[in-house]
C-alpha positions in Angstrom: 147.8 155.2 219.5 145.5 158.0 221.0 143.2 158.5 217.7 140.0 158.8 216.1 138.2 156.4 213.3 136.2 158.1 210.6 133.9 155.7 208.3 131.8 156.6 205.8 129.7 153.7 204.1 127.3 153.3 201.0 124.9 150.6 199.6 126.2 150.6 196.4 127.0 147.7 194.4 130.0 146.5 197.0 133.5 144.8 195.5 134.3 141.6 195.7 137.9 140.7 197.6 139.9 140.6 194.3 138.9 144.4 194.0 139.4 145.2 197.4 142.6 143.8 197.3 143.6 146.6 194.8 141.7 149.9 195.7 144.7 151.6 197.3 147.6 151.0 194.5 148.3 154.2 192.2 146.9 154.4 189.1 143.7 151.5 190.1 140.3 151.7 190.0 137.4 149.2 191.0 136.4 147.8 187.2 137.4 149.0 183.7 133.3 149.9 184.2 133.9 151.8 187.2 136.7 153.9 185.6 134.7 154.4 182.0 131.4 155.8 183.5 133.0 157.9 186.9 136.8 158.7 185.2 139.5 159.9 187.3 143.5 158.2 187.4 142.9 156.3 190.4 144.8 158.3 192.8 142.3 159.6 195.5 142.4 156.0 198.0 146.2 156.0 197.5 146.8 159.8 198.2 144.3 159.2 201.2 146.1 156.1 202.3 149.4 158.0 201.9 148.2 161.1 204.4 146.2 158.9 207.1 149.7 156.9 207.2 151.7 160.1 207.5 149.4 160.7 211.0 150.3 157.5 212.0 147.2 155.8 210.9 145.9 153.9 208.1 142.7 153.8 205.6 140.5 150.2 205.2 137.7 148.9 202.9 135.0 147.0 203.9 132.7 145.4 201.5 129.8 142.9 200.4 128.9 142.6 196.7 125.5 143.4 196.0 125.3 145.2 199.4 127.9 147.9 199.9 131.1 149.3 200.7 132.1 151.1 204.1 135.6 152.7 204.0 137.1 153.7 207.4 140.2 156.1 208.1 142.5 156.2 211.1 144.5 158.9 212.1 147.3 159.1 215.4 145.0 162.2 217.5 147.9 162.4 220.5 150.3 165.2 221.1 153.4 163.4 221.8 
C-alpha cells in the first residue's frame, strides 16, 4: 500500500484496553461518564473506521491511562 498515516494525539485521561477494545463499534462510547458530560450516539470512530477502510486503510487507538490517547488513520494514497 502506497499511503499516508495521519495521527492526532492528546494528554487526556487515556483508556484502558477494555475501552479501547470497544471505541470503533456503532452505538459505543469510552464510559457511561464520557457519554453523559460530551453526548453524541457514538458513531464518529465507527463512521471514520468505515471511510479509512473504504481507501484501503484502517483507523487505530493508542493509549495509556492517566497519560493519553493518540489515534492514527491510514488511508491507500496510490493510483492504481
Amino acid at each position: 500500500m502506497v499511503g499516508r498515516e495521519f495521527e492526532v494525539a492528546d494528554t487526556g485521561i487515556g483508556m484502558d484496553a477494555t475501552t479501547v477494545a470497544r471505541l470503533f463499534r456503532p452505538y459505543t462510547q469510552g464510559g457511561a461518564a464520557v457519554s453523559r458530560h460530551f453526548g453524541g450516539t457514538g458513531l464518529g470512530l465507527y463512521i471514520a473506521r468505515q471511510l479509512a477502510m473504504m481507501m484501503g486503510g484502517d483507523n487505530s487507538v493508542a493509549s495509556t491511562p492517566g497519560e493519553g490517547s493518540t489515534f492514527t488513520v491510514q488511508v491507500d494514497t496510490s493510483c492504481g
